[in-house]
C-alpha positions as CSV (number, residue, x, y, z in Angstrom):
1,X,190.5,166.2,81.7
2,X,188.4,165.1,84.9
3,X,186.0,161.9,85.1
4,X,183.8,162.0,88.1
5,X,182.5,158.2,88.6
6,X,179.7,158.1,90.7
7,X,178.8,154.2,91.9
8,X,177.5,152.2,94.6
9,X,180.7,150.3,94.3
10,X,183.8,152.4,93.9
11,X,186.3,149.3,94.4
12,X,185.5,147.6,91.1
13,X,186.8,151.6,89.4
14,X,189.8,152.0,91.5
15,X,192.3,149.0,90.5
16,X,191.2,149.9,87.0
17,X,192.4,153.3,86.8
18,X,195.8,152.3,88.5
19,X,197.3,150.5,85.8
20,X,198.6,150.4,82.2
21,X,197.9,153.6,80.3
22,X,195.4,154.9,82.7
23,X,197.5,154.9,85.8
24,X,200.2,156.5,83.3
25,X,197.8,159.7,82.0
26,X,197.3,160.2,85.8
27,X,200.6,160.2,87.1
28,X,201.4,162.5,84.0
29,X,198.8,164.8,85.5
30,X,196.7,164.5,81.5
31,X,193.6,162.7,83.5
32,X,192.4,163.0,86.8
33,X,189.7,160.9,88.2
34,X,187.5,161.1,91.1
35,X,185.5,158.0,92.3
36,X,182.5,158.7,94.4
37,X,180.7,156.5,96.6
38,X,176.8,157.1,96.3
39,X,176.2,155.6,99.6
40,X,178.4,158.7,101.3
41,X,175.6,161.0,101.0
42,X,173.0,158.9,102.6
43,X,172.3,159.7,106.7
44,X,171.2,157.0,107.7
45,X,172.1,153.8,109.4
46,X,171.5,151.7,106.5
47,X,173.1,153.9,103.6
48,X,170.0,153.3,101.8
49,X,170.1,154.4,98.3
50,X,166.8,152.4,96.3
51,X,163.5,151.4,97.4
52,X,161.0,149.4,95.8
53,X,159.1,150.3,93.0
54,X,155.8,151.9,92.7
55,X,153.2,149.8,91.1
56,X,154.9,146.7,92.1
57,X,157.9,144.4,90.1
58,X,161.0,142.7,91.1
59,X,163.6,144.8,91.9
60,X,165.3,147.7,93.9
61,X,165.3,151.4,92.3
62,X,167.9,153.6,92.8
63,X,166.3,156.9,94.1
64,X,166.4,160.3,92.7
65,X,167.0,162.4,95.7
66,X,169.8,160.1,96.7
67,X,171.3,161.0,93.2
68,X,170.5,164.5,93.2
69,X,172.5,164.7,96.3
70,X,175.7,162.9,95.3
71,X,175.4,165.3,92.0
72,X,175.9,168.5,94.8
73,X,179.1,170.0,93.6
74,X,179.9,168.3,90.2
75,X,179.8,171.0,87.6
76,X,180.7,168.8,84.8
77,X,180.4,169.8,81.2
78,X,178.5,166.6,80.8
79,X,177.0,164.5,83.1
80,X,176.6,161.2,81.8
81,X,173.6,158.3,83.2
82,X,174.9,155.3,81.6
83,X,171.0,153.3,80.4
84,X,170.6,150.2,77.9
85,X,167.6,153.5,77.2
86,X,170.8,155.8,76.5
87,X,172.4,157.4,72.8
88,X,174.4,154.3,71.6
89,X,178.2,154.7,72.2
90,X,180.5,154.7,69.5
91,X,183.6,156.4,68.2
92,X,181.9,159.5,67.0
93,X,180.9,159.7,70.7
94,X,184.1,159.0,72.3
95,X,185.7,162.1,70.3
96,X,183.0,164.5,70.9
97,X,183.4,163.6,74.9
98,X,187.4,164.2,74.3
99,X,186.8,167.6,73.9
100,X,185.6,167.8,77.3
101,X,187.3,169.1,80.4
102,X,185.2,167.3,82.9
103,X,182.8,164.2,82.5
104,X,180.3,162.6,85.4
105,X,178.9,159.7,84.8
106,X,176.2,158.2,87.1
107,X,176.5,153.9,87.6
108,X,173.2,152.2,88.1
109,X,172.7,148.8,90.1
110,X,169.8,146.6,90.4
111,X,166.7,147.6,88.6
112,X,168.1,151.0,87.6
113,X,167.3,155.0,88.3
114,X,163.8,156.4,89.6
115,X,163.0,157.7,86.2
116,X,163.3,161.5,87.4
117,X,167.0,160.9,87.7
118,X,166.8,161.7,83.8
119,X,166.3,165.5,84.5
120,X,169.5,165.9,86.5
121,X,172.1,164.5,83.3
122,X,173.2,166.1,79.8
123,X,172.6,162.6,78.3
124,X,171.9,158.9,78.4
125,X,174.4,156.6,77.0
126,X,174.2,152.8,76.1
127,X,177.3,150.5,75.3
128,X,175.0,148.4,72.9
129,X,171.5,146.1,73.0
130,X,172.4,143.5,76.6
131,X,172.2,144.7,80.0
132,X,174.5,144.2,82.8
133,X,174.6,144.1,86.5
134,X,175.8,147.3,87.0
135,X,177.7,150.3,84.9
136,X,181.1,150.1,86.3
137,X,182.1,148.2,83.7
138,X,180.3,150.1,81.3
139,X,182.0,152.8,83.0
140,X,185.2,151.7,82.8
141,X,184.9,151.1,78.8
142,X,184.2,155.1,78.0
143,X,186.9,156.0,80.4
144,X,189.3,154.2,77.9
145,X,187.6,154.9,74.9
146,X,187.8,158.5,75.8
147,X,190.7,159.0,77.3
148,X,193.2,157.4,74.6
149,X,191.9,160.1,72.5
150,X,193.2,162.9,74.8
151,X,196.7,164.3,73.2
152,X,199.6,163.1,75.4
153,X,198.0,159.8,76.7
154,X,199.3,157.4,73.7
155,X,203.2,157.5,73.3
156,X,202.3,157.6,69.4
157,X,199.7,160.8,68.7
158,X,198.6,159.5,65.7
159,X,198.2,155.9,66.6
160,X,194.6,156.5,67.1
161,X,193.9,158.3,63.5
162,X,193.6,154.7,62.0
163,X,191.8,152.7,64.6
164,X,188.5,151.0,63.3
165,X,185.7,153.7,63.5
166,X,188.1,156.5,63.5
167,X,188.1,156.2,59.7
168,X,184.5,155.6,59.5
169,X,185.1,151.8,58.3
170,X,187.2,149.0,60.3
171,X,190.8,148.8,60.5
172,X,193.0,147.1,58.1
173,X,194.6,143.7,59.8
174,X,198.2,143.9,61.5
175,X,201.3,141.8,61.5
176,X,204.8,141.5,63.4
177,X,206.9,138.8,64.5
178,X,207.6,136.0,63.6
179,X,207.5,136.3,59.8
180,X,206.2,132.6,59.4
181,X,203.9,130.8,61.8
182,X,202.5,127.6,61.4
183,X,202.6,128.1,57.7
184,X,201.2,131.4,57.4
185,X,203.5,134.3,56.7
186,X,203.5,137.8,56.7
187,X,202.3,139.1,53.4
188,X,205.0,140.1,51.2
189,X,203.8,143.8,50.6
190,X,204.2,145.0,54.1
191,X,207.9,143.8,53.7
192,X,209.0,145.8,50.7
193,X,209.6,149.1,51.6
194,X,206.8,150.6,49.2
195,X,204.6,152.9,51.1
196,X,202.3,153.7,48.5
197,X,201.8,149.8,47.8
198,X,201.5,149.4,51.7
199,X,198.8,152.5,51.8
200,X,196.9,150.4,49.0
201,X,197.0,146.8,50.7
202,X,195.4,148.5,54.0
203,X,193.0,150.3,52.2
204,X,191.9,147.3,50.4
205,X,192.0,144.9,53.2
206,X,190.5,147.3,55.7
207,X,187.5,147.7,52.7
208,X,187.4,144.0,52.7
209,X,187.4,143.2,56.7
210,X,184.4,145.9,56.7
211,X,182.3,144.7,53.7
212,X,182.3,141.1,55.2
213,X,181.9,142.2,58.9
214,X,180.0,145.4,59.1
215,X,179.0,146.3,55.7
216,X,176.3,148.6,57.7
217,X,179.5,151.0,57.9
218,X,179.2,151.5,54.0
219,X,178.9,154.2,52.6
220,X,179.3,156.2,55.2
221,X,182.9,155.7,55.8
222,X,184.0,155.3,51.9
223,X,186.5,157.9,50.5
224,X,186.2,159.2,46.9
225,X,188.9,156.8,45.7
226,X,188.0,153.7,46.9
227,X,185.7,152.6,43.7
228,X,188.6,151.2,42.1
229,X,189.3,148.8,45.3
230,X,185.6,148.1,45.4
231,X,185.6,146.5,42.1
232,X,188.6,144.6,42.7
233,X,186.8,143.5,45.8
234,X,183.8,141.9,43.7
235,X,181.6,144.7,44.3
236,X,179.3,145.5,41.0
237,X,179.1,148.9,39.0
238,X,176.1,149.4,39.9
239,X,176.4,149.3,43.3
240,X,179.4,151.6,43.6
241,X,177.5,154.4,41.7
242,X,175.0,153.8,44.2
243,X,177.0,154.4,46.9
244,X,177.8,157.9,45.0
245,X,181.6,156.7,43.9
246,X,182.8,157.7,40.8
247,X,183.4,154.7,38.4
248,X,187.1,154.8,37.7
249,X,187.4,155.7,33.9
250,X,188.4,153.0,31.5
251,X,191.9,153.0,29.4
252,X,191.4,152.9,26.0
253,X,193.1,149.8,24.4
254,X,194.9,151.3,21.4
255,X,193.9,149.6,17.6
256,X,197.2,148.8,16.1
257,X,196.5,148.7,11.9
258,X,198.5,145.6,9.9
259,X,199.2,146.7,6.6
């Protein structure tokens, strides 16, 4: 896979994409990444790349024919303008993009694109309701949220299967070394051996973690059997059939008769 970056300020990209697993999917040759400078294609003595805006405000805009230019060349599957305007980014995102084989993505500064700039991108992507001073660091986020996904780039393949989103809910809380810490210890059903047991626990904590943290992730990410969990959870009947789970069925208490 190929990420074109395309910034105003290519040296807050480039120590990021040298290190840790990054630096590793390149070297393997699994990522390649080229970092543009916008002001390149400028002519002249200034590298001017924004003016200000019509009809007055505060601010620089980035201009579109400056953009159009640095876009000469990059046939990307998707070209990517990174807006707080944009498609909110999430997981679902993050795998779609994975299937990729080249991404650009377009990194604003100051008060942001000349609005035509739209017309030249596939789609306009947000990282969430703030804005920053620039995208790099936006950026740099859906590099790594894409990228780990690619097969090859994490040492375990299916390490990401379980992440929190992947699922559809969060993910259920981890534990290592040291088995005691400051009087809290490693619950005792990760260290018996029983995978089904350990399936359950993660299933019912991750449940948990989700319904007090982002129960807007419910239903959508439930699975068929999960109803019985729910109730232990505290959730009601009623609202598990209304999140179209199955109630689990009853045993029957058998009536023993005294003579």
């Amino acid at each position: 896979m190929k990420f074109s970056l395309l910034t105003l300020f290519p040296q807050l990209l480039i120590p990021w994409t040298q290190e840790a697993i990054l630096g590793k999917a390149i070297e393997k040759g699994l990522l390649e990444v080229d970092i543009r400078d916008i002001r390149d294609v400028t002519t002249d003595k200034h590298r001017t790349v924004d003016d200000s805006p019509y009809g007055g405000g505060a601010g620089m805009v980035l201009r579109v024919d400056v953009l159009a230019k640095a876009l000469e060349g990059v046939e990307a599957d998707e070209i990517i303008l990174l807006s707080p305007a944009g498609q909110r980014f999430d997981q679902k995102m993050a795998e779609e993009l994975s299937s990729k084989q080249h991404i650009a993505v377009l990194c604003g500064r100051y008060e942001g694109f000349d609005a035509r700039v739209e017309q030249l991108v596939t789609r306009e992507v947000s990282l969430g309701d703030f804005v920053m001073m620039g995208g790099e660091a936006a950026a740099a986020c859906l590099l790594e949220a894409v990228t780990r996904l690619i097969p090859g780039v994490l040492g375990d393949a299916a390490s990401h299967q379980e992440d929190s989103f992947s699922s559809g809910i969060l993910d259920y809380p981890e534990f290592t070394r040291p088995l005691e810490w400051q009087g809290r210890s490693v619950p005792e059903v990760l260290r018996g051996g029983n995978h089904a047991a350990i399936a359950r626990w993660r299933r019912l904590e991750a449940l948990r973690r989700t319904l007090a943290r982002r129960p807007d992730l419910i239903p959508a990410g439930l699975r068929a059997d999960d109803a019985a969990l729910l109730l232990e959870l505290g959730v009601s009947e009623v609202q598990v059939s209304l999140w179209g789970l199955a109630l689990p069925k009853k045993k029957r208490q058998r009536s023993v008769k005294i003579a």
